[in-house]
Structure formats: C-alpha cells, structure tokens
Backbone as numpy.savetxt, mean C-alpha at the origin, in Angstrom:
# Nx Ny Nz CAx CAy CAz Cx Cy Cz
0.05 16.44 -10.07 -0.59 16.30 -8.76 -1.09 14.87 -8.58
-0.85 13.89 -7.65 -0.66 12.79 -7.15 -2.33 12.74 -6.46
-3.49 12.07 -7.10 -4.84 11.92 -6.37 -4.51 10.43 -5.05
-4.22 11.03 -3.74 -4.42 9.92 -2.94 -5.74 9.08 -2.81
-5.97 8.21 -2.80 -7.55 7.57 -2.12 -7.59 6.83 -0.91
-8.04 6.97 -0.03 -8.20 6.37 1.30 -9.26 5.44 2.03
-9.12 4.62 1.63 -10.51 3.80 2.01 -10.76 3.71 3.73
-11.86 3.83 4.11 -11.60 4.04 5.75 -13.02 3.22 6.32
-13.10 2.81 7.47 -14.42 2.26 7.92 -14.23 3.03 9.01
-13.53 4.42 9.58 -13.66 4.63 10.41 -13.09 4.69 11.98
-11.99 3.49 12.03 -11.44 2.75 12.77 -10.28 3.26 13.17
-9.53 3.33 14.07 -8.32 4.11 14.40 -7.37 3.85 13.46
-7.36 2.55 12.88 -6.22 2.08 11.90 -6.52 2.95 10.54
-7.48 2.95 10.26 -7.58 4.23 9.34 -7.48 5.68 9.43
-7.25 6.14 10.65 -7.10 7.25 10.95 -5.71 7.23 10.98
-5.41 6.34 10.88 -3.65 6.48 10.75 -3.26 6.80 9.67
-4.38 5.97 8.59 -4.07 6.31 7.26 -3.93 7.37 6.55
-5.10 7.89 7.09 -5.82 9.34 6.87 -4.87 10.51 6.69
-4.29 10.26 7.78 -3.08 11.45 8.42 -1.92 11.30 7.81
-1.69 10.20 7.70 -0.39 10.00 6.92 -0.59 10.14 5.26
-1.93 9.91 4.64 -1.69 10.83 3.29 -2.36 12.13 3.27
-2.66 12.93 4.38 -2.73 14.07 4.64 -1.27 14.70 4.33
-0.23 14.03 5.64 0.77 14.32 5.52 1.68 14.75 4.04
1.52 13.59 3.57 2.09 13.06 2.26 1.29 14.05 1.29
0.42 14.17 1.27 0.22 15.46 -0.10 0.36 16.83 0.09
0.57 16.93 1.80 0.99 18.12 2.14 2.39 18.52 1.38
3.11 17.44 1.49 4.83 17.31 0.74 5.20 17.37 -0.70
3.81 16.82 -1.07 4.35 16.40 -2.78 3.50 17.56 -3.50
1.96 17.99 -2.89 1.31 18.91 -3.43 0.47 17.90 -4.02
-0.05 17.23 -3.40 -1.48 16.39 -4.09 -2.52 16.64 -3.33
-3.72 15.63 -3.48 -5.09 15.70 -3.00 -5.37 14.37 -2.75
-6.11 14.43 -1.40 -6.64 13.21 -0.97 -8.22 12.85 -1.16
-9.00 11.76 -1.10 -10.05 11.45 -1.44 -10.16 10.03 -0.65
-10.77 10.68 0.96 -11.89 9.59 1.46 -12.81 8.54 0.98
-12.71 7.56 1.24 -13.48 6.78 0.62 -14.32 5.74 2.03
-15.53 5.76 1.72 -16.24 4.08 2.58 -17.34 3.84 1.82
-16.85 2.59 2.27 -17.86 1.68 1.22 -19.31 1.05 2.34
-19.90 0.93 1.78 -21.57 0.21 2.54 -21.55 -0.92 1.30
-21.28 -2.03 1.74 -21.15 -2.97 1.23 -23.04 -3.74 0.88
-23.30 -4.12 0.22 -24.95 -4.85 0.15 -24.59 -6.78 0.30
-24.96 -7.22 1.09 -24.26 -8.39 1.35 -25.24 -9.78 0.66
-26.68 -8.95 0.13 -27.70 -9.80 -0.30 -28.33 -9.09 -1.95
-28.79 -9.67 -2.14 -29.18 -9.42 -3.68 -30.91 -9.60 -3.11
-31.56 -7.85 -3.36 -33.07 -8.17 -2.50 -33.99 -8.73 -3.61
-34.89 -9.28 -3.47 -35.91 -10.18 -3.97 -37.23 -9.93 -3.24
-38.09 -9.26 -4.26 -39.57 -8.69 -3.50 -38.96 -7.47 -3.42
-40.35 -6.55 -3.48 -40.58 -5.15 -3.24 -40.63 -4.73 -2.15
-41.11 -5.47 -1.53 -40.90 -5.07 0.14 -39.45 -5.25 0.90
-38.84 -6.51 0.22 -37.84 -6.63 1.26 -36.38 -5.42 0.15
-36.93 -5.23 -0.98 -35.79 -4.40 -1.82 -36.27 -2.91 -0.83
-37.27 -2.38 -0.51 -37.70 -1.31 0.32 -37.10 -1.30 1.68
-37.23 -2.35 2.49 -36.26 -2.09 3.68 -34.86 -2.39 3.40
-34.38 -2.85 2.89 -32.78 -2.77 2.55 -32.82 -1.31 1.92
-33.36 -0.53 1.30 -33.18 1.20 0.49 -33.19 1.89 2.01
-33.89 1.19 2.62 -34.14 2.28 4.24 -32.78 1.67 5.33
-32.34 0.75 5.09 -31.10 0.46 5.91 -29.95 1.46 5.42
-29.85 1.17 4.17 -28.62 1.89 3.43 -28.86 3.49 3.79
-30.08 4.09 3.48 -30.09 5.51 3.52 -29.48 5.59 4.74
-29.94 5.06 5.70 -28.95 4.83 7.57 -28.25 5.00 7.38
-27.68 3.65 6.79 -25.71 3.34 7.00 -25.48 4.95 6.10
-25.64 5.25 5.39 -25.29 6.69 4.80 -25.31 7.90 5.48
-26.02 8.18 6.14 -26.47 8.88 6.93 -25.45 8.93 8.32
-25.10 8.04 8.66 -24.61 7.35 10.38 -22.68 7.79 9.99
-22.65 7.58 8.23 -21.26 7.70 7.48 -21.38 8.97 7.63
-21.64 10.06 6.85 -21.61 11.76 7.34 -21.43 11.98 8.20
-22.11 11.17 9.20 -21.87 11.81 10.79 -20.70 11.50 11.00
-19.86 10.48 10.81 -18.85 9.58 11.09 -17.77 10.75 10.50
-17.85 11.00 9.15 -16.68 11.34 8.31 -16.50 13.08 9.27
-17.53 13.90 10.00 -17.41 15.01 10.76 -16.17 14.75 11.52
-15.84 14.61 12.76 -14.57 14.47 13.20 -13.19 13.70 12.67
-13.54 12.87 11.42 -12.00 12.84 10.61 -11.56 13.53 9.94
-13.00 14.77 9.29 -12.27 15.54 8.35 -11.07 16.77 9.14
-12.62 16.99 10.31 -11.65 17.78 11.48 -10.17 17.55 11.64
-9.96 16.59 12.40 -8.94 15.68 12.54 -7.71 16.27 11.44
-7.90 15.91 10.05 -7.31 15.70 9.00 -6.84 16.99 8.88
-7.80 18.38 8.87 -7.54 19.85 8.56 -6.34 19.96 9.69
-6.67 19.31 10.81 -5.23 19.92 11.92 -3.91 19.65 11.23
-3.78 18.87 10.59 -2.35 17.93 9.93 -2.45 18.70 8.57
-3.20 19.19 7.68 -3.35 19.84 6.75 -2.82 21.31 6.68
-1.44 21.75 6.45 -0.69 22.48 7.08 -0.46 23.15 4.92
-0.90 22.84 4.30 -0.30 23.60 3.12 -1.96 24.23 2.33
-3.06 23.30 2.71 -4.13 23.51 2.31 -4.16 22.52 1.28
-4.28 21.42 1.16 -4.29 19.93 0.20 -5.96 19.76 0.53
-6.23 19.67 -0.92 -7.44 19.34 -1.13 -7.90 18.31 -0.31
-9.14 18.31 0.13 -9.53 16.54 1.33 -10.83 16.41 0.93
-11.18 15.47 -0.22 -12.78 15.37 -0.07 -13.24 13.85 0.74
-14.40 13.76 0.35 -14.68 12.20 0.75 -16.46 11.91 -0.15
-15.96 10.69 -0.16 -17.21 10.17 -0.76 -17.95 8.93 -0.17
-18.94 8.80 -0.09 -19.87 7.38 0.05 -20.15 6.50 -1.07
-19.87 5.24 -0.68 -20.08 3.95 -2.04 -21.19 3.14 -1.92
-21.94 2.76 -2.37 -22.61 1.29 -2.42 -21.75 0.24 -2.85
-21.69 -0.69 -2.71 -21.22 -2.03 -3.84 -21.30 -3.48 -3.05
-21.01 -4.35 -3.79 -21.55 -5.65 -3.30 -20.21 -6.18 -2.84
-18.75 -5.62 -3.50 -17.57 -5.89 -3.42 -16.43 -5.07 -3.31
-15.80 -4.73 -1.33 -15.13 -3.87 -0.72 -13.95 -3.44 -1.83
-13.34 -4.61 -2.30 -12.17 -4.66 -3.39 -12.61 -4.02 -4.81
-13.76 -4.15 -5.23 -14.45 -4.06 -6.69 -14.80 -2.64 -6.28
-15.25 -2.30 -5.33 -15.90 -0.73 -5.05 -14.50 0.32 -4.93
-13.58 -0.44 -4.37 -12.03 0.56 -3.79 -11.75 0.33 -5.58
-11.49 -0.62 -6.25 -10.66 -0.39 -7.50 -11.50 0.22 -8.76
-13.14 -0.16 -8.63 -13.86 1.01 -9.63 -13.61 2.90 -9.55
-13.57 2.49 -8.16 -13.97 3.76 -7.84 -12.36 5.16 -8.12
-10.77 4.42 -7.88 -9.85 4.63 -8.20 -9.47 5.01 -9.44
-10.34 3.54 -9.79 -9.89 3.83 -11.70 -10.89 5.02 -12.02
-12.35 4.96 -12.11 -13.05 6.45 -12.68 -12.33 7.46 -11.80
-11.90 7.72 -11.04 -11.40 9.20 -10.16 -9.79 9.58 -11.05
-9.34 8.57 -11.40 -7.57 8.86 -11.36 -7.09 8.90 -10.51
-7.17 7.88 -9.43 -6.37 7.71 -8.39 -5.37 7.21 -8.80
-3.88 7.79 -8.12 -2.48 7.50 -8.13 -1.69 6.60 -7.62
-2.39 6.48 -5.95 -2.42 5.79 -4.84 -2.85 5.40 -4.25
-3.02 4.46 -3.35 -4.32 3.95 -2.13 -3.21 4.00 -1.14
-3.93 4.45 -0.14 -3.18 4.30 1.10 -3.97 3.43 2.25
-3.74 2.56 2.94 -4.46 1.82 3.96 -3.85 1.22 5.10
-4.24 1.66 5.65 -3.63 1.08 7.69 -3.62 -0.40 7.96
-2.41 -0.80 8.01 -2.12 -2.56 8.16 -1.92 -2.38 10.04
-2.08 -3.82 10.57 -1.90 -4.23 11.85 -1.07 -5.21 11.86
-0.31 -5.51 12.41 0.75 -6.43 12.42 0.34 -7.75 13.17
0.37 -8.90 12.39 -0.40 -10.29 13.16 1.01 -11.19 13.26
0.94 -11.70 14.05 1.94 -12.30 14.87 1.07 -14.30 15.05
2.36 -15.39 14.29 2.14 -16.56 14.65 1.36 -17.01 13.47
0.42 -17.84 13.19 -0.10 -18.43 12.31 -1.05 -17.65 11.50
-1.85 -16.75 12.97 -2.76 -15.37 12.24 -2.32 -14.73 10.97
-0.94 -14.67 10.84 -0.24 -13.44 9.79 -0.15 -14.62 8.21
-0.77 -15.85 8.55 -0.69 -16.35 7.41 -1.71 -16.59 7.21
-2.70 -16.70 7.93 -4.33 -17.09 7.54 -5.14 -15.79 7.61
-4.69 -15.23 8.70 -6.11 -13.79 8.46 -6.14 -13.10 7.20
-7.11 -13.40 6.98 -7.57 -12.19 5.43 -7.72 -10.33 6.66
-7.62 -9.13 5.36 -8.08 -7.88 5.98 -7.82 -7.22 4.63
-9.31 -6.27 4.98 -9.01 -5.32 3.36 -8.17 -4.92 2.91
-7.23 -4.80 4.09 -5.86 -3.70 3.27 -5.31 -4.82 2.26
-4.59 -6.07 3.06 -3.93 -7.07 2.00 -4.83 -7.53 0.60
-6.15 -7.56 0.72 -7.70 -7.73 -0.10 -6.87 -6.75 -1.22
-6.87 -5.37 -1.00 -6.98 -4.03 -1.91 -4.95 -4.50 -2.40
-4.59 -4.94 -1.74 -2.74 -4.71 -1.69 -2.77 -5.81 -3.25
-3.45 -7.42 -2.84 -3.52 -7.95 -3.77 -3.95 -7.84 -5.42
-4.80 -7.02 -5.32 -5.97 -6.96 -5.99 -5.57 -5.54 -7.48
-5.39 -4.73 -6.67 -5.29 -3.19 -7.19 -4.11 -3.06 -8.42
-4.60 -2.68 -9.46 -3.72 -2.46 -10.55 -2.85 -0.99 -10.37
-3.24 -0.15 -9.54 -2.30 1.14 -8.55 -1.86 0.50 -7.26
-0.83 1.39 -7.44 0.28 1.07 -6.54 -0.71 1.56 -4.96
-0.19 0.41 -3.95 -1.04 0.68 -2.31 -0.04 0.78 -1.19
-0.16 1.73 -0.97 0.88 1.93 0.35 0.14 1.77 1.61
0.63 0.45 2.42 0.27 0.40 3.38 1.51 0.49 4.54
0.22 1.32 6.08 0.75 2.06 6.69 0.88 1.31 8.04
1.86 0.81 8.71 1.75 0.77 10.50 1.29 1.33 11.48
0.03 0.94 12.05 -0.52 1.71 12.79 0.20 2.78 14.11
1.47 2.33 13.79 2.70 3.34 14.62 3.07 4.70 13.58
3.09 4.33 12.44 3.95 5.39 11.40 3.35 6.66 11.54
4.38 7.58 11.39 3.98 9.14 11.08 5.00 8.89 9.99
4.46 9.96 9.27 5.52 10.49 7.26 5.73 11.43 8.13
7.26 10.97 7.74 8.74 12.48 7.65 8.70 12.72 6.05
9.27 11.50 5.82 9.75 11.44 3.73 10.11 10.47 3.99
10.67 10.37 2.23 11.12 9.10 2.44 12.62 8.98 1.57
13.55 9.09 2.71 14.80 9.47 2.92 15.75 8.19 1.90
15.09 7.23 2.49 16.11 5.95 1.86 15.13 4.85 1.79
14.66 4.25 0.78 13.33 3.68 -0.06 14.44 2.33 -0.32
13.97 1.24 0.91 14.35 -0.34 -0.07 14.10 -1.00 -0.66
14.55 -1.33 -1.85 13.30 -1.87 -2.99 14.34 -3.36 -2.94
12.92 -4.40 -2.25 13.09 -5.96 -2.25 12.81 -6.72 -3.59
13.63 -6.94 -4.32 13.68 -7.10 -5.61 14.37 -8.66 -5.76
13.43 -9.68 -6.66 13.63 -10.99 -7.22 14.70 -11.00 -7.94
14.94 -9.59 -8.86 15.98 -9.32 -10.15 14.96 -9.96 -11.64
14.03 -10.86 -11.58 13.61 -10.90 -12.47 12.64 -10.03 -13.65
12.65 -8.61 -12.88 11.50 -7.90 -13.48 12.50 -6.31 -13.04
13.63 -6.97 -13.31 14.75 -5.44 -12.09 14.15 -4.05 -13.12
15.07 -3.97 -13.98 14.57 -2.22 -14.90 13.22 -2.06 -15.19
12.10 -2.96 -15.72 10.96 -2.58 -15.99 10.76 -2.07 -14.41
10.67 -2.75 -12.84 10.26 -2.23 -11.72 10.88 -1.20 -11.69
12.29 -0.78 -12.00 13.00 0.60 -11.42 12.53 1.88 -11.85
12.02 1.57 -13.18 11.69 2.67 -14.12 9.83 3.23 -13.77
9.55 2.09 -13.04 8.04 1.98 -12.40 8.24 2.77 -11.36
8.95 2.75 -10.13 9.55 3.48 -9.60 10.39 4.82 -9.34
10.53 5.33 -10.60 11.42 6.37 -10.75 10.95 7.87 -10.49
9.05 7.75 -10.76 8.98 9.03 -10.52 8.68 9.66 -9.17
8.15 8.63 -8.41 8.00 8.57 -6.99 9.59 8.57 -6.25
10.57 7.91 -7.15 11.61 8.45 -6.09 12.25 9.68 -6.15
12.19 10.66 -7.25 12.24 11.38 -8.23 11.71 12.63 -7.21
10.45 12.69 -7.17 9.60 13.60 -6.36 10.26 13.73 -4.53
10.89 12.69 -4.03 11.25 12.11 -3.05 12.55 12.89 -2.67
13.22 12.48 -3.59 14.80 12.61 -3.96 15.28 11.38 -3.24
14.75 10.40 -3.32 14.80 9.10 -2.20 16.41 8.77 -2.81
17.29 7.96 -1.82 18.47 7.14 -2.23 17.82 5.73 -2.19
17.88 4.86 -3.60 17.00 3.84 -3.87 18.24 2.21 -2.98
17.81 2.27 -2.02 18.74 0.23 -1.65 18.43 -0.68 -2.41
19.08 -1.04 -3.08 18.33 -2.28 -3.75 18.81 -3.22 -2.93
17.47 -4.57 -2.31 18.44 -5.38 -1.83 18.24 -6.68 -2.69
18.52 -7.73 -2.93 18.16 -9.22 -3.26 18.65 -10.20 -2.33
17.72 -11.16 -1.82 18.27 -12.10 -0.91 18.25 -13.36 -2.15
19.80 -14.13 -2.13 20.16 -14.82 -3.27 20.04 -16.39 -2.71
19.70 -17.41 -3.76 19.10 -18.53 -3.21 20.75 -19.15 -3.09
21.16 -20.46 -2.45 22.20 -20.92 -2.27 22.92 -21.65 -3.78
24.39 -21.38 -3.82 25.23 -21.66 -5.12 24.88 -20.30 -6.26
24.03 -19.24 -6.02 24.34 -18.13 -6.48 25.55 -17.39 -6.33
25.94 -16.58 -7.43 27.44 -15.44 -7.25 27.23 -14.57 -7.02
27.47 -13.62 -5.72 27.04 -12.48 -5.69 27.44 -11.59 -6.49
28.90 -11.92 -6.66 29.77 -10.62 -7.67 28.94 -10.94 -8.74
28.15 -12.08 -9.50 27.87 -11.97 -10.80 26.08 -11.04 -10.47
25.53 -11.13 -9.50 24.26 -10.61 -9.00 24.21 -9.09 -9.13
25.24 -8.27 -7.85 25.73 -7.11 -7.82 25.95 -5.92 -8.98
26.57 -7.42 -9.73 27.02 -6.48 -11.35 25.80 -6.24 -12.13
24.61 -7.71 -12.36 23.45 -7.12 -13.24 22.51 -6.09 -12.47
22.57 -5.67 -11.42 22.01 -4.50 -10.72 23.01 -3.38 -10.76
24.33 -3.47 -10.82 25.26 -2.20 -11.37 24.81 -1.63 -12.91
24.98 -2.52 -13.36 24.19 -2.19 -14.92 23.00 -1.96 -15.10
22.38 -2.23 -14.63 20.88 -1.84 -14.22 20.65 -0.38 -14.33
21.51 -0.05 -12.98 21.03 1.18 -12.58 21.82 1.97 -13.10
22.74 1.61 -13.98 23.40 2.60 -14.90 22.85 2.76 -15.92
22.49 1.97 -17.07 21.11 2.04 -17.86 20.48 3.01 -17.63
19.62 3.15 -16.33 18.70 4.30 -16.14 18.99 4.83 -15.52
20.50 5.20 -15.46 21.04 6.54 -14.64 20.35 6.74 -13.90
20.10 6.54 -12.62 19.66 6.60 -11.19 20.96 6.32 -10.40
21.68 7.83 -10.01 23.08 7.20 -9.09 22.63 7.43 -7.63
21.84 7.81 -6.61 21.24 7.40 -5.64 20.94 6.57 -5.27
21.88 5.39 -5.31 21.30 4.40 -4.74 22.77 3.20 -4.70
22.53 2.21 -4.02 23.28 1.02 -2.98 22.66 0.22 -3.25
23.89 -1.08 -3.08 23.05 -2.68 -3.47 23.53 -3.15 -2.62
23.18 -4.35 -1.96 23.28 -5.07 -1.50 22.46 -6.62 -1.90
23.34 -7.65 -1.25 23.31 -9.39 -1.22 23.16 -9.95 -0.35
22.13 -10.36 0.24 22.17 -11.39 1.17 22.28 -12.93 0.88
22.99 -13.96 1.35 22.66 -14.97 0.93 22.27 -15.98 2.21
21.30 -17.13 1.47 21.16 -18.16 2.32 20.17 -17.48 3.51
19.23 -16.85 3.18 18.36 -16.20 4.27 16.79 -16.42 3.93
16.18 -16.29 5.19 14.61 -15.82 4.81 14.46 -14.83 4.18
13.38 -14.65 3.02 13.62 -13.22 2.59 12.72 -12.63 3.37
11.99 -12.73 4.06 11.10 -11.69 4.47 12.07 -11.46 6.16
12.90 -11.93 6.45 13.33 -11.75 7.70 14.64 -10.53 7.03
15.08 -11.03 6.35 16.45 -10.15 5.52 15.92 -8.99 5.14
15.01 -8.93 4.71 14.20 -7.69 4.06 13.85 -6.61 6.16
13.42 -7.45 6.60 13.10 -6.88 8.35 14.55 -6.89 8.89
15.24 -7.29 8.53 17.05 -6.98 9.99 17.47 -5.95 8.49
17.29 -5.60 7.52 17.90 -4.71 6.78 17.41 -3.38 6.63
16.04 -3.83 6.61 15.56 -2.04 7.01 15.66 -1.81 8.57
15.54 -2.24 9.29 16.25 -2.23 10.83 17.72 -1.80 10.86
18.43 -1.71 10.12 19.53 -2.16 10.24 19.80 -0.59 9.65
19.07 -0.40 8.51 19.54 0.91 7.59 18.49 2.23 8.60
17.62 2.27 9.14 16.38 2.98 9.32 16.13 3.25 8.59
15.67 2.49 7.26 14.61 2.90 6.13 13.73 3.92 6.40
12.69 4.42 5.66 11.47 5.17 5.49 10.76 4.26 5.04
11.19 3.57 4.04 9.83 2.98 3.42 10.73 1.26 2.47
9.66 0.49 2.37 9.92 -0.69 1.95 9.00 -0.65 0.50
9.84 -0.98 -0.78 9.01 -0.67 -1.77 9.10 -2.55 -2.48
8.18 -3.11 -3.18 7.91 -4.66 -3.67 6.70 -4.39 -4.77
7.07 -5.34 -5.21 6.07 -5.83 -6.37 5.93 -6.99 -6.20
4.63 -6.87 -6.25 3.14 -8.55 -5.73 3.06 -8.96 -7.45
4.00 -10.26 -7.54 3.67 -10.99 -8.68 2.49 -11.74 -8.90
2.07 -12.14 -10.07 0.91 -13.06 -10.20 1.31 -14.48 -9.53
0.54 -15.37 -8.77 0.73 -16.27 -7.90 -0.80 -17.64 -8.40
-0.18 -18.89 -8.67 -1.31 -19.52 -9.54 -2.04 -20.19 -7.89
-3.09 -20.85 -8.04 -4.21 -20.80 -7.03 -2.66 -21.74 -5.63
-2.25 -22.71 -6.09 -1.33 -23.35 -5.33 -0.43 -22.59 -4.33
0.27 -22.01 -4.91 0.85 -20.93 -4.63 0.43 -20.18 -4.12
-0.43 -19.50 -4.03 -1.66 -18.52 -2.69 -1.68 -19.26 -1.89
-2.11 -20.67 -2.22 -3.13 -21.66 -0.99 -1.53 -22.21 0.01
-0.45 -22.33 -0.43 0.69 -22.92 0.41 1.79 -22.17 0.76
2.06 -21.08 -0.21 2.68 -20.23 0.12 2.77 -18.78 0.06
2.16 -17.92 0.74 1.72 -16.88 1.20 2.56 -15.88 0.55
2.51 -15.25 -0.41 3.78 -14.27 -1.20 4.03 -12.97 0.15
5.53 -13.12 -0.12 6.48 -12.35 0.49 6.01 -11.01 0.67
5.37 -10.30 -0.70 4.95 -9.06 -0.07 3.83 -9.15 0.57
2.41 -9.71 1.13 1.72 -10.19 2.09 2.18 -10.37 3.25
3.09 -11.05 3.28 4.00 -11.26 4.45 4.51 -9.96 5.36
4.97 -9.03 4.66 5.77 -8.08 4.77 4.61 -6.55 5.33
3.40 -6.70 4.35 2.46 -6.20 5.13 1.87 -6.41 6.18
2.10 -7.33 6.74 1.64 -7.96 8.11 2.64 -7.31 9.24
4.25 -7.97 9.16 5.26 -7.97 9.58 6.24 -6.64 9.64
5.86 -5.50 9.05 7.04 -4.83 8.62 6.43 -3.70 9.64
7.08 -3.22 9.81 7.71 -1.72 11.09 7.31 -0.48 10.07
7.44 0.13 9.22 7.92 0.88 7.91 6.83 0.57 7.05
6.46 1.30 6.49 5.35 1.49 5.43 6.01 0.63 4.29
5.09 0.04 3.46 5.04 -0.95 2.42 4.67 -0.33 1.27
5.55 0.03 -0.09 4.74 0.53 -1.07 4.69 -0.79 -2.00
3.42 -1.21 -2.17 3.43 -2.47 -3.45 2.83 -1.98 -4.72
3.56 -2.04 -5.31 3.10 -1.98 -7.28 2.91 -3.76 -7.02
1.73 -3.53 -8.70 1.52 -4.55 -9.30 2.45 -5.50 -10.33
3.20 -6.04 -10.48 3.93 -6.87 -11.50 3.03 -6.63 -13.00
C-alpha cells in the first residue's frame, strides 16, 4: 500500500492535488495524508513576545480545521473505493524541512503537489513550493497541472540523459508494474551522436531487465525540454517521468535543470525521482 502525502495551503491548485491522489489511491489501493504546514518565520525572544506568537499559532491552527472541513468533504465525493484520507497540522520554521521530516517519519511513498504553468522569464526565476519540495525530496514528487484529472497511466515517458539508464529503470519498475504502463523511453541526442549506436544501449537496457512494454525513441539536434513537450503531445502521454540530478551552485544559478523546467511547462503530470 502506497502512503500518498499532500501538502496543501488550501488553494485551488491544491485541490487539484488533493483529488488527483484521491483518485490515484482509489486505483492502486493506497492512502492519502493531508498535510499544512504553519510555518514560524521568527525565532521569539522574551516571554511575552514567545506568548503572543503561542496565541497566533493556536489561530493559524484553529482557522486550518476549519479550512481542512470542506476539502475533506470534497475529497470523500471522488473517494469511490473507501481509501483512507487523513490530515495533519505542522509547525516548522522550514515549508521543505517540515514536507520532508514529516514524509520520512510517516513512510510516505509519494508527494503529490499542484504546479501552475509560468510562461516567459517567470518560469525561470519564480521560486514555488511545489518545485522547493520537487528539488529537495529524497521521494519521488508528482506534480500535477492545475487542468489534470487521473485516468492511469496508460503510456509513462521517461526523459532520460542515458547516463543513469538501468539504475533509473529499475527505480521505476514498480510503479510501472502496478500501472501496467508501456514505458517510451525518449533521449534527445546532442549533435555528431549515433542514434543506431544510442537506440541499441537502451535495447539492451531494457532487455537486461526484461521490461518488453515499452518504445524508444531519438531525437536529435533539439531543445530537450521542447522535444520532451511536441513528444508527449504527439504520443498523448499520461504522465512524464525524470530524474532531478545533483546540480553544483553554477549550474542552478545559469541554468535552470530540465526537470524544473518541465514542471513549469508541461500539460501532463511530472513524476520526478531523485538521482
């Protein structure tokens, strides 16, 4: 049984979330677990002022119950097998540190979180928790389009470097497994690459770990994050699956990794494992 976790502030974009791993454990037979955090943004000093910050929070706690009443509602309508739905309240000083403590003591499987699609320079500079938790999280985070409803996930494209190919596939296997997903592999290949020599170490690949559900494909000479968008367009994917490599401070600061990108940009739900 697959523990979903859902971090929510409440917001329609999380109610997207909500529903869609409602959906999703309705299918697989898991349980979901609400989550909001009340963040403390000051470290109190004095007895008096540590006393009115204890009386703000009891609020914000308080104002959250009331809040979580019409999502749970909400959630039971879409709750069609009887999947467990709890929810909990957090303190912490850190939205990211509170979502990944709180995952790791529970046994969370998954995070699920509602992305918005930013368009123009925004999609490279705006920070938002979901990408925060996408970066961050040693469990895999599926983030959701505030358009998406879960059918399944019929045909799963996994945007793959090739440098990490079988350790990711085998990372992958039980989720497609549960799915019965047909796995695309695609790679967009840099220029003076062979495809026939590319094609073949992903033929072998996936013969290795006997996984015959699945198609490769080569793009060459492309954007990858645009190739990765005209290909699931192209196939009607379900879902876009990547792994967020480690990236040294340079590399964050100039060039924005592809799966970031893709959470911003993509139509289709995003599943990112960690490298």
């Amino acid at each position: 049984m697959v523990n979903i976790l859902v971090p929510t502030d409440f917001s329609s974009l999380s109610r997207v979330a909500i529903l869609y791993a409602v959906k999703m454990a309705n299918k697989i037979g898991g349980r979901v677990t609400l989550l909001h955090i009340i963040t403390n943004v000051m470290e109190p000093v004095g007895s008096e002022l540590r006393q009115r910050i204890k009386l703000v929070e009891r609020d914000l706690v308080k104002a959250a119950e009331v809040d979580f009443e019409p999502v749970l509602k909400e959630a039971e309508k879409y709750n069609q097998t009887g999947t467990a739905v709890a929810y909990k309240i957090q303190k912490g000083r850190s939205f990211n540190d509170s979502v990944n403590l709180f995952a790791k003591k529970n046994g969370s499987g998954l995070i699920v979180m509602g992305t918005r699609g930013a368009s123009g320079i925004a999609k490279y500079v705006f920070g938002s928790n979901t990408v925060s938790v996408l970066e961050a999280s040693p469990i895999p985070v599926l983030t959701v389009p505030e358009n998406a409803k879960f059918k399944t996930f019929k045909n799963v494209v996994y945007a793959s470097d090739l440098k990490r190919l079988e350790r990711e596939i085998k990372i992958m296997l039980p989720f497609l497994k549960i799915f019965d997903s047909t796995l695309h592999v695609l790679h967009v290949a840099e220029r003076g690459k062979d495809p026939e020599i590319l094609q073949n170490i992903i033929k072998n690949t996936l013969k290795k770990i006997d996984y015959r559900k699945s198609t490769i494909t080569i793009e060459l000479e492309k954007k990858v994050e645009n190739a990765i968008e005209s290909f699931v367009e192209h196939l009607k994917a379900d879902l876009i699956a990547m792994f967020a490599h480690k990236q040294s401070f340079y590399e964050k600061l100039f060039d924005k990794s592809v799966t970031k990108k893709m959470a911003f940009q993509s139509k289709v739900p995003l599943l990112a494992f960690k490298s």
